[in-house]
N, C-alpha and C positions, 0 to 999 in steps of 0.2 A: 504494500500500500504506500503511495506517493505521500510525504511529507506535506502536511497545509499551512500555507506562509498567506497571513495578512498584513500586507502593505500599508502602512499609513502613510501619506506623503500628498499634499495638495500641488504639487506642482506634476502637472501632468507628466513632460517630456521624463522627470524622475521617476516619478510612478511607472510609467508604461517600461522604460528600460529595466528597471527593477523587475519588472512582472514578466518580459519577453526573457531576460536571461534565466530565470528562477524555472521555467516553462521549460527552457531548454536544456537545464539539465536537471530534469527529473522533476521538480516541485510541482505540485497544485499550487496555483497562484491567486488569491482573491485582493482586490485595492479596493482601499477606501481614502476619500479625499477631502476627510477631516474629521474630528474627535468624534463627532454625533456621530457621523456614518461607522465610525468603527467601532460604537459599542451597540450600536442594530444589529453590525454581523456578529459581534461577540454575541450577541443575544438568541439569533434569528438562524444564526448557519449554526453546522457541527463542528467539531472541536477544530479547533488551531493547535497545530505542534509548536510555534514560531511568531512573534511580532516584528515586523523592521517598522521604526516609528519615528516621522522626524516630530520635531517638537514645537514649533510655529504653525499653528494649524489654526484654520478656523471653526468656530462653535466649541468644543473641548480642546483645552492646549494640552499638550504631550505630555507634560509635569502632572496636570490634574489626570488625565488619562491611565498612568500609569498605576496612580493612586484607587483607581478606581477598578483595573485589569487586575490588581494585583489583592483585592479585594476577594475575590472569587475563580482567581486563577491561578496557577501556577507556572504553565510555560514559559519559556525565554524571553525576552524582551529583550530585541537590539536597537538604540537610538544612532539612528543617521542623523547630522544636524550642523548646520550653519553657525551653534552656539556651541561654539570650542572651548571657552574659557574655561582654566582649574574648577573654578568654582558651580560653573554650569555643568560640568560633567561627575564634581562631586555627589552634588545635588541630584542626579536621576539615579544613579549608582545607590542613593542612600533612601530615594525613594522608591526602588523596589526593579532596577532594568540592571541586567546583565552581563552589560558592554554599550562600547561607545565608541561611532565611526565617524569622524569628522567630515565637513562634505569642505572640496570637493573628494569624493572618495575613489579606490579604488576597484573596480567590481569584483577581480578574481579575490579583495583583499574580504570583501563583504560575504563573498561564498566562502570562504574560510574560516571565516568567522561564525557564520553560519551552521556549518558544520559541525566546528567545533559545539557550540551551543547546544544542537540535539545531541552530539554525541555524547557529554556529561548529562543531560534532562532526563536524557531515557536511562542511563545506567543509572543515576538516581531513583527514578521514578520504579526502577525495578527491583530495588533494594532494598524496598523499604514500604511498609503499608501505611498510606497516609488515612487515617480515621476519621473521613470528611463525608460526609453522608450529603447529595445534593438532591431537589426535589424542584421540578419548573421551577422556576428564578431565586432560589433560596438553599445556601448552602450552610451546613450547619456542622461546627467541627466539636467533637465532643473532647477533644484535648483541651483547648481553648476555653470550650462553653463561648464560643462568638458563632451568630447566627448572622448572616448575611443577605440579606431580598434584594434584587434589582443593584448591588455593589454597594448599600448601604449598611452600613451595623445596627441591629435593632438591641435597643437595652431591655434585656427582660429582666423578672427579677427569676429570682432560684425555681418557685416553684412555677413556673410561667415555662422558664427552660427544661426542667424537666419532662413537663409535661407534652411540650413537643418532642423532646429527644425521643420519649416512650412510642410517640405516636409513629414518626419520623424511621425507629430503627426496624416498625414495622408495619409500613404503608398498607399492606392489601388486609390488616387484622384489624376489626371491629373492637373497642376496649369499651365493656360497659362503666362506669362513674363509681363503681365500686372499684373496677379494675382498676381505675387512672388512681382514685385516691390511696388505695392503702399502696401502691408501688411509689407514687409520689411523698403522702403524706407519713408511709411507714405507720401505721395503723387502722385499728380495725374501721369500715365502713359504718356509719350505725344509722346511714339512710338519709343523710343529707345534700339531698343532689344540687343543691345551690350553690353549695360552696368548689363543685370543678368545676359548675356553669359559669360561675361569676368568673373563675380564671379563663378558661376555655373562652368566652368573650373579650376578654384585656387581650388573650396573646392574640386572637383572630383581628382585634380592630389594631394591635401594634403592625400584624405582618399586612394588611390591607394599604395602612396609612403610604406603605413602600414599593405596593404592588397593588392599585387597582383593577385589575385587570383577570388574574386570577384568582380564584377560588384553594386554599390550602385547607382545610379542615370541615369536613362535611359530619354534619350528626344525622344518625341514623335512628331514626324516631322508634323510640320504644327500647332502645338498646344503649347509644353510646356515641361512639365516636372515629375515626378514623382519618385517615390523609384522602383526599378529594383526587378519586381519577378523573381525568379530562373525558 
């Protein structure tokens, strides 16, 4: 399977050399020609192995960009960029991208670099089980306890997080309000369904406020609860 590089780079004549070289050897290649457009295909296409990102962009700049990629991502991030200085290349390096290719650049230098990039990513990603559970636009890492919708952080409190991890670590299981409380609350049930409703509410209008759009937690009337298939 063809490695998937998306392009950020609003000057086209860059963009499209980027995307005819990468094409030619070997890459699937998708371009986007500014911040907005690249977090629609973060969102809308399947996985990216690869980011080449320059950082003057319109709509989302690169700096916020990455902030926000790196939110709910983990692949490479390489920044091509006009903004050479120590201090602008410390700066992406410390907010979350990988390398940094000056323009005007080299191409054999940036497929090398490229390279290089998956070839550490994947023997990473293979060495190790990252504990990150993702569901439509919401990833949730239970190292952490950070839940993430649409590349934002949602603050929950303890039993609010729990009570999706439970939900979260098993989408297709129905949990009745007994189930959720004594695995949450660590004790016995004694018939007050109010009290997982009222939270079941807070975490549904927390993860809504980040993501209008979908539906995460569907109740199943007369029983409980569950994660919401499309």
């Amino acid at each position: 399977m063809k490695n998937r590089v998306l392009i950020v780079e609003d000057d086209a004549d860059i963009n499209n050399l980027l995307n005819d070289v990468l094409v030619k050897n070997n890459y699937e290649a998708v371009s986007a020609y500014s911040g907005t457009e690249a977090l629609l295909c973060l969102k809308d296409e399947s996985e990216f192995d690869i980011v080449l990102l320059d950082l003057m962009l319109p709509g989302v700049c690169g700096e916020e960009l990455i902030k926000k990629i790196r939110a709910i991502k983990k692949m490479p991030i390489v920044v091509i960029s006009a903004k050479t200085s120590v201090d602008d290349r410390i700066n992406v390096l410390k907010l979350g991208a990988d390398d940094f290719v000056c323009k005007p650049f080299d191409i054999n230098e940036v497929l090398a670099r490229i390279e290089a990039q998956l070839r550490r990513y994947k023997e990473f990603s293979n060495s190790i089980d990252t504990d990150v559970i993702t569901f439509k636009n919401m990833s949730v890492n239970k190292d952490s306890r950070e839940v993430i919708v649409n590349g934002e952080l949602i603050n929950l409190t303890a039993r609010e997080y729990n009570i999706l991890e439970l939900l979260i670590s098993n989408p297709k299981k129905v949990f009745t309000r007994a189930n959720i409380f004594e695995s949450v609350w660590n004790s016995s049930f004694l018939g007050d369904d109010n009290t997982v409703n009222v939270h079941v509410s807070n975490l549904r209008s927390k993860i809504s406020a980040k993501d209008k759009t979908n539906e995460y937690i569907q109740t199943v009337w007369g029983i409980g609860f569950k994660m919401k298939d499309d």
